[in-house]
mmCIF file of the N, C-alpha and C atoms, coordinates in Angstrom:
data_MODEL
# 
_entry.id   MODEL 
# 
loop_
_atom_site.group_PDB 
_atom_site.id 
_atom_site.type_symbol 
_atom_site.label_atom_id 
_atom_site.label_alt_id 
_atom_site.label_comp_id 
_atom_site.label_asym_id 
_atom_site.label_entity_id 
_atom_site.label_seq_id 
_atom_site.pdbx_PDB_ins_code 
_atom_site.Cartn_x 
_atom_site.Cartn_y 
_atom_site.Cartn_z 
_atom_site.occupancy 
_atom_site.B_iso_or_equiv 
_atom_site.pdbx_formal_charge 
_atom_site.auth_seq_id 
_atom_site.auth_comp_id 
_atom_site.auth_asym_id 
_atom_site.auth_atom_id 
_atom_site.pdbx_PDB_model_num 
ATOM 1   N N  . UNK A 1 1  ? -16.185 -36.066 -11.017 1.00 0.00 ? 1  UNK A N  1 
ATOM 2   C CA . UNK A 1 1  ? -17.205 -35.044 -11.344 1.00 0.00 ? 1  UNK A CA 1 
ATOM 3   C C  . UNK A 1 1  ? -16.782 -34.238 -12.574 1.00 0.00 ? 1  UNK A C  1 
ATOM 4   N N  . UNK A 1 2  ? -17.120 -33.617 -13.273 1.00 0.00 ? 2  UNK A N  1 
ATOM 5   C CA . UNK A 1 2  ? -17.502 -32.672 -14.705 1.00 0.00 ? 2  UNK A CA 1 
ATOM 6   C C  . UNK A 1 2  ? -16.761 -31.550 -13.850 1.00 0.00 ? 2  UNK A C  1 
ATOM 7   N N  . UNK A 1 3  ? -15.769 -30.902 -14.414 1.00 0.00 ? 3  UNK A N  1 
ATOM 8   C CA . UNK A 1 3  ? -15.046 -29.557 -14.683 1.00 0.00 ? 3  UNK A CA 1 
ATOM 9   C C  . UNK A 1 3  ? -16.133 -28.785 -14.075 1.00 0.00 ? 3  UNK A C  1 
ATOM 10  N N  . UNK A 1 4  ? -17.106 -28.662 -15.318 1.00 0.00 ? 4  UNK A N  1 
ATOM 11  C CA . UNK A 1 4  ? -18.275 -27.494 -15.467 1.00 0.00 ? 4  UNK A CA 1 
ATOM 12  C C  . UNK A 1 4  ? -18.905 -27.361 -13.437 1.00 0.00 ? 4  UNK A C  1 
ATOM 13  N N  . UNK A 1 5  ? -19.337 -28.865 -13.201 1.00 0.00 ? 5  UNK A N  1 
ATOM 14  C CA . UNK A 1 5  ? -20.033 -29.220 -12.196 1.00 0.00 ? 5  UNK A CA 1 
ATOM 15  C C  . UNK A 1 5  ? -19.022 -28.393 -11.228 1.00 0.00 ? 5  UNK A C  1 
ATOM 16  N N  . UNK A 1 6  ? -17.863 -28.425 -10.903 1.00 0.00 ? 6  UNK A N  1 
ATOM 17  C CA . UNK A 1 6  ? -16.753 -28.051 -9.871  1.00 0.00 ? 6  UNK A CA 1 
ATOM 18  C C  . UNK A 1 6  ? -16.889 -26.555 -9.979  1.00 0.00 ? 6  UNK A C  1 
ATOM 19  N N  . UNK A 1 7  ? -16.700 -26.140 -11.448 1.00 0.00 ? 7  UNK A N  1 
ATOM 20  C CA . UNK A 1 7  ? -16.576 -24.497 -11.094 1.00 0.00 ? 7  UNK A CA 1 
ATOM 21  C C  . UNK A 1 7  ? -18.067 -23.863 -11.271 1.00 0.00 ? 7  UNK A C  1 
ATOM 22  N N  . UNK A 1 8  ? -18.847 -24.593 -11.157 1.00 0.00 ? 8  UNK A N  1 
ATOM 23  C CA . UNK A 1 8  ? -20.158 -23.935 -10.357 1.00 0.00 ? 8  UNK A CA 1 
ATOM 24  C C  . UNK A 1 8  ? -20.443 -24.124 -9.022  1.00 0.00 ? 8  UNK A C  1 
ATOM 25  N N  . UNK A 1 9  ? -20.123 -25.361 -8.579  1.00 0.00 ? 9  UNK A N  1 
ATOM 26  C CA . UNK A 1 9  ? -20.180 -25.084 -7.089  1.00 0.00 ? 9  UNK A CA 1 
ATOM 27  C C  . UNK A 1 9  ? -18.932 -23.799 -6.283  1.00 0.00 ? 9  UNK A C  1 
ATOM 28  N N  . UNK A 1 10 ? -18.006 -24.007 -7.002  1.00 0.00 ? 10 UNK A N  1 
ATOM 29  C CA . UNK A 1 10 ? -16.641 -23.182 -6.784  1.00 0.00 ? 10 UNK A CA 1 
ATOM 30  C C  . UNK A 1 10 ? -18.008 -21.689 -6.559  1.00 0.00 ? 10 UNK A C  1 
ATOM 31  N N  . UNK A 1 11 ? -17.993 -20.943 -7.360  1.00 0.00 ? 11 UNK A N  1 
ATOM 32  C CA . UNK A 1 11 ? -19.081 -19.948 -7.707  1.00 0.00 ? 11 UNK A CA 1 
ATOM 33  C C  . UNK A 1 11 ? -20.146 -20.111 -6.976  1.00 0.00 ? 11 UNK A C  1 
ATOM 34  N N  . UNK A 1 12 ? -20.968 -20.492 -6.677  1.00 0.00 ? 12 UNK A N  1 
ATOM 35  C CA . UNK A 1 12 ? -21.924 -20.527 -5.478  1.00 0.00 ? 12 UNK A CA 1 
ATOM 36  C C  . UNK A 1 12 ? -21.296 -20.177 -4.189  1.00 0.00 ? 12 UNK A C  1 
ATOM 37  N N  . UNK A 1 13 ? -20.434 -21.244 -3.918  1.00 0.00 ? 13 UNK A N  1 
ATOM 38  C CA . UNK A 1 13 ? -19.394 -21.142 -2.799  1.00 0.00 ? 13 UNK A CA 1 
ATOM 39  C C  . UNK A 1 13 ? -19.026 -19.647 -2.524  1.00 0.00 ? 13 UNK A C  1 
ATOM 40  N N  . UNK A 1 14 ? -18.211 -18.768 -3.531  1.00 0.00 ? 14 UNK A N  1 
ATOM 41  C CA . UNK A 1 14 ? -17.796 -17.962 -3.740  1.00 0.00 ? 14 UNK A CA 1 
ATOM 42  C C  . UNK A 1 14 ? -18.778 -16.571 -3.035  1.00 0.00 ? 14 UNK A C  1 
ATOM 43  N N  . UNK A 1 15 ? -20.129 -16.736 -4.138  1.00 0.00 ? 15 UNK A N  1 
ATOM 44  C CA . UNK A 1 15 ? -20.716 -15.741 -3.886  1.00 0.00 ? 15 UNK A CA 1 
ATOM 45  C C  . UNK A 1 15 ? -21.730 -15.982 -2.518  1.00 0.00 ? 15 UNK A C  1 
ATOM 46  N N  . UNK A 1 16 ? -21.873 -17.025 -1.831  1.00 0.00 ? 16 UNK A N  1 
ATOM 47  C CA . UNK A 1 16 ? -22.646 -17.143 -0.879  1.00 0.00 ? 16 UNK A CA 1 
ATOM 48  C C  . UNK A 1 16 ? -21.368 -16.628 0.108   1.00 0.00 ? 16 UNK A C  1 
ATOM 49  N N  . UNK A 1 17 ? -19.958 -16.731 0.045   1.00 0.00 ? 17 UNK A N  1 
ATOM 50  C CA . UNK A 1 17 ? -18.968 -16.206 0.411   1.00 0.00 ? 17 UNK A CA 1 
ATOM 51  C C  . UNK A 1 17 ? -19.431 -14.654 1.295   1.00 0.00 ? 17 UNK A C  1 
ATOM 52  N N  . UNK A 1 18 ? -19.318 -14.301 -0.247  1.00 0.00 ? 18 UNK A N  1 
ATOM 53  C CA . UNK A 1 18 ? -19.502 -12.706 -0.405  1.00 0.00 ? 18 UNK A CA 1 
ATOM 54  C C  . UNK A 1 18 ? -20.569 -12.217 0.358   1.00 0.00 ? 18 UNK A C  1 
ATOM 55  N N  . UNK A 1 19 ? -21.730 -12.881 0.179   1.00 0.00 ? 19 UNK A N  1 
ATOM 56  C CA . UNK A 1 19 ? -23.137 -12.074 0.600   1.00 0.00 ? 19 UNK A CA 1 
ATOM 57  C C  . UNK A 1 19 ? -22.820 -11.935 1.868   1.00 0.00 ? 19 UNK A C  1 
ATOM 58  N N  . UNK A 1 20 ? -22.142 -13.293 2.755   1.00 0.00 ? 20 UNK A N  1 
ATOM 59  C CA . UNK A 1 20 ? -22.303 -13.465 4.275   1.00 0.00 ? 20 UNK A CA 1 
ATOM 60  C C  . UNK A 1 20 ? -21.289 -12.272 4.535   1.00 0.00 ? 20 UNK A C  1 
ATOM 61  N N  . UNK A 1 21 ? -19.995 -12.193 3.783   1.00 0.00 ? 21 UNK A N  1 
ATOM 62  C CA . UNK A 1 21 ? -19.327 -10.795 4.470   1.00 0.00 ? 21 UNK A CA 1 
ATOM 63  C C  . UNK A 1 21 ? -19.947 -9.484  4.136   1.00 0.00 ? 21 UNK A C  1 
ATOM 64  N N  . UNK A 1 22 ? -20.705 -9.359  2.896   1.00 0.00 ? 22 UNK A N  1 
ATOM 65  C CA . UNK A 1 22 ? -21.538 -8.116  2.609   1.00 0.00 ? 22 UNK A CA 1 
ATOM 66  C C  . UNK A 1 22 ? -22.264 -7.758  3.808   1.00 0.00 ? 22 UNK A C  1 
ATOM 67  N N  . UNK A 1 23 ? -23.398 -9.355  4.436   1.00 0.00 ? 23 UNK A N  1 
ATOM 68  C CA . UNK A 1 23 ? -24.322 -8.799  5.611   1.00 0.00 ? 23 UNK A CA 1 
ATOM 69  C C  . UNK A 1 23 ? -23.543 -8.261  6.544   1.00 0.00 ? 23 UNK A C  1 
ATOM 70  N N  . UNK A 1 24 ? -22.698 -8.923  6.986   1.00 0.00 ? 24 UNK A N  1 
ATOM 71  C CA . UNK A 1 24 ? -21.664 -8.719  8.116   1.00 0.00 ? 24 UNK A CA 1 
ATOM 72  C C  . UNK A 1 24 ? -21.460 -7.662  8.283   1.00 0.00 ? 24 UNK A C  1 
ATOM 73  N N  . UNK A 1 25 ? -20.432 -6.755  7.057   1.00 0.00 ? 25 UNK A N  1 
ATOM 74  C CA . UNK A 1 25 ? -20.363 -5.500  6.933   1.00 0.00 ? 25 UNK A CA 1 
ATOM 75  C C  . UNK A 1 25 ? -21.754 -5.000  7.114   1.00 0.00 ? 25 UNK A C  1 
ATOM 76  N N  . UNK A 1 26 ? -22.378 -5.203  6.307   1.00 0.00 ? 26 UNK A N  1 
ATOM 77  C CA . UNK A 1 26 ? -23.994 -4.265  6.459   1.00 0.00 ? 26 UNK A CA 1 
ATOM 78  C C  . UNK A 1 26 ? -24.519 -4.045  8.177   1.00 0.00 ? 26 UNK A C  1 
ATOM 79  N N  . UNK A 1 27 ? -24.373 -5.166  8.773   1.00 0.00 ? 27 UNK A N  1 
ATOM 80  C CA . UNK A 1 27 ? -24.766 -5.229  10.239  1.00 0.00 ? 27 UNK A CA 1 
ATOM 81  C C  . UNK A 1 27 ? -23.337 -4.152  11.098  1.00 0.00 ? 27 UNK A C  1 
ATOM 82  N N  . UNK A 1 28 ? -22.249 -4.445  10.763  1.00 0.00 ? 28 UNK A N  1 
ATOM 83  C CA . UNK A 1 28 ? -21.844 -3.950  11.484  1.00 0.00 ? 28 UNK A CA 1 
ATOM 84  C C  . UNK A 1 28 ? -21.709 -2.180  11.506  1.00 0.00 ? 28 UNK A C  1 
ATOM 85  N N  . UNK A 1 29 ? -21.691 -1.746  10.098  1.00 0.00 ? 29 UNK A N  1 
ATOM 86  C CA . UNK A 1 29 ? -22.169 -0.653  9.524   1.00 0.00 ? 29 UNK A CA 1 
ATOM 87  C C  . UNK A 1 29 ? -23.134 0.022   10.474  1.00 0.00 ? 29 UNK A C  1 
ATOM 88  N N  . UNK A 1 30 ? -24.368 -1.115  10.812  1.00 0.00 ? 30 UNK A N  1 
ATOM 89  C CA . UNK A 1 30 ? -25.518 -0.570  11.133  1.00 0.00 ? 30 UNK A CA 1 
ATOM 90  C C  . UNK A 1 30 ? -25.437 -0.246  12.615  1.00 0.00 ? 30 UNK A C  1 
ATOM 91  N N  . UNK A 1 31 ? -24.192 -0.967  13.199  1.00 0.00 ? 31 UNK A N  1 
ATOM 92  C CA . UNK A 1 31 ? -24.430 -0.654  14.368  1.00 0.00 ? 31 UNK A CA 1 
ATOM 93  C C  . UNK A 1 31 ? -23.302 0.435   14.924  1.00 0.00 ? 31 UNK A C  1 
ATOM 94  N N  . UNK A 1 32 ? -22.246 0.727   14.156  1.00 0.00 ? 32 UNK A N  1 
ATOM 95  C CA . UNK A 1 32 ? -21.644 1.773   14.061  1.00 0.00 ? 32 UNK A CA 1 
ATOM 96  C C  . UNK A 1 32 ? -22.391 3.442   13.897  1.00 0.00 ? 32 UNK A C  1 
ATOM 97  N N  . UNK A 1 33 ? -22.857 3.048   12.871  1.00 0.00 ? 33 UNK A N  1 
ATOM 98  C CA . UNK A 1 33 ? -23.773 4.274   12.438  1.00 0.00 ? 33 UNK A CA 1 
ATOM 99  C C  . UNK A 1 33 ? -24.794 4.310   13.924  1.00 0.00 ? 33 UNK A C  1 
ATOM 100 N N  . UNK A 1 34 ? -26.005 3.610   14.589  1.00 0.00 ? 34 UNK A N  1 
ATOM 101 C CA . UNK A 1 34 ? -26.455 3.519   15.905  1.00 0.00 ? 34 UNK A CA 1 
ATOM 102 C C  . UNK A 1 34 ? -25.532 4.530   16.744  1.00 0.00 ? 34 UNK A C  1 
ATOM 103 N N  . UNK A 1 35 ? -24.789 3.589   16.862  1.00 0.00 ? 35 UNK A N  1 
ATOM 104 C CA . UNK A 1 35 ? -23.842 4.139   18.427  1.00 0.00 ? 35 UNK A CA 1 
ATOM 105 C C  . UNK A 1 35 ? -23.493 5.541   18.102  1.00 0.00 ? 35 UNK A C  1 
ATOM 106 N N  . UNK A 1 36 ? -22.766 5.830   16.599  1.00 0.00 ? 36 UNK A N  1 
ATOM 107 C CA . UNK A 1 36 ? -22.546 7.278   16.544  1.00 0.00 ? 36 UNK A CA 1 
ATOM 108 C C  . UNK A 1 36 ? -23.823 8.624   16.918  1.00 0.00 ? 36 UNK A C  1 
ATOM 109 N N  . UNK A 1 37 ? -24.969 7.760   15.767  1.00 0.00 ? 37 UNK A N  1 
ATOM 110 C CA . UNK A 1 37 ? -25.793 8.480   15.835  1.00 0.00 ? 37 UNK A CA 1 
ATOM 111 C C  . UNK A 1 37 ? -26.768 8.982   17.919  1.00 0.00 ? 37 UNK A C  1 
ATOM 112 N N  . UNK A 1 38 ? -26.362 8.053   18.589  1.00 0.00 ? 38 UNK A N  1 
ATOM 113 C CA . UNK A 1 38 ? -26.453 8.157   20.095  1.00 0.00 ? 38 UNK A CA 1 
ATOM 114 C C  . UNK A 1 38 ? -25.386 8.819   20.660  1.00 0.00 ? 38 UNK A C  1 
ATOM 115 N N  . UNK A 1 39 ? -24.215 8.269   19.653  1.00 0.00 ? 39 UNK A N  1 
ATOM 116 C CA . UNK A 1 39 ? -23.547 10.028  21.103  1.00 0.00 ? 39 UNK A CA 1 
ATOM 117 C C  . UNK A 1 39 ? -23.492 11.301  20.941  1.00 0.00 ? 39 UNK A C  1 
ATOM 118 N N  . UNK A 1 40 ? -24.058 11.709  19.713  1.00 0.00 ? 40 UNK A N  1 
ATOM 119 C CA . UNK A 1 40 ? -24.486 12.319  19.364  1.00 0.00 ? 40 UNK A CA 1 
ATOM 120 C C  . UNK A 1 40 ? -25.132 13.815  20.116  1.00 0.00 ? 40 UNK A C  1 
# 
Protein backbone atom coordinates (compact mmCIF):
# COMPACT_ATOMS: atom_id res chain seq x y z
CA UNK A 1 0.00 0.00 0.00
CA UNK A 2 1.13 3.93 -0.57
CA UNK A 3 2.75 5.60 2.64
CA UNK A 4 0.12 8.43 2.02
CA UNK A 5 -2.80 5.55 2.00
CA UNK A 6 -1.38 4.14 5.67
CA UNK A 7 -1.11 7.49 7.37
CA UNK A 8 -4.60 8.35 6.50
CA UNK A 9 -6.13 5.47 7.66
CA UNK A 10 -3.56 5.80 10.75
CA UNK A 11 -5.62 9.38 11.18
CA UNK A 12 -9.09 8.27 10.79
CA UNK A 13 -8.23 5.51 13.15
CA UNK A 14 -6.85 8.05 15.44
CA UNK A 15 -9.57 10.52 15.44
CA UNK A 16 -12.54 8.09 15.39
CA UNK A 17 -10.22 7.06 18.49
CA UNK A 18 -10.76 10.29 20.06
CA UNK A 19 -14.44 11.04 19.36
CA UNK A 20 -15.41 7.51 21.01
CA UNK A 21 -13.38 8.62 24.28
CA UNK A 22 -14.68 12.32 23.90
CA UNK A 23 -18.48 10.64 23.92
CA UNK A 24 -17.52 8.47 26.70
CA UNK A 25 -16.28 11.26 28.72
CA UNK A 26 -19.29 13.38 27.55
CA UNK A 27 -21.74 10.51 28.79
CA UNK A 28 -20.08 9.94 31.74
CA UNK A 29 -19.83 13.69 32.59
CA UNK A 30 -23.50 13.59 32.03
CA UNK A 31 -24.22 11.23 34.40
CA UNK A 32 -22.05 12.52 37.11
CA UNK A 33 -23.39 15.92 36.80
CA UNK A 34 -27.32 13.87 37.10
CA UNK A 35 -26.49 12.10 40.22
CA UNK A 36 -24.88 15.28 41.77
CA UNK A 37 -27.44 17.42 40.62
CA UNK A 38 -30.13 14.69 42.62
CA UNK A 39 -28.46 14.72 45.80
CA UNK A 40 -28.69 17.74 45.84
Amino acid sequence: MHPAILVAMSEVMTVGFVYDVFRIAAATGMVQTAKESLMK
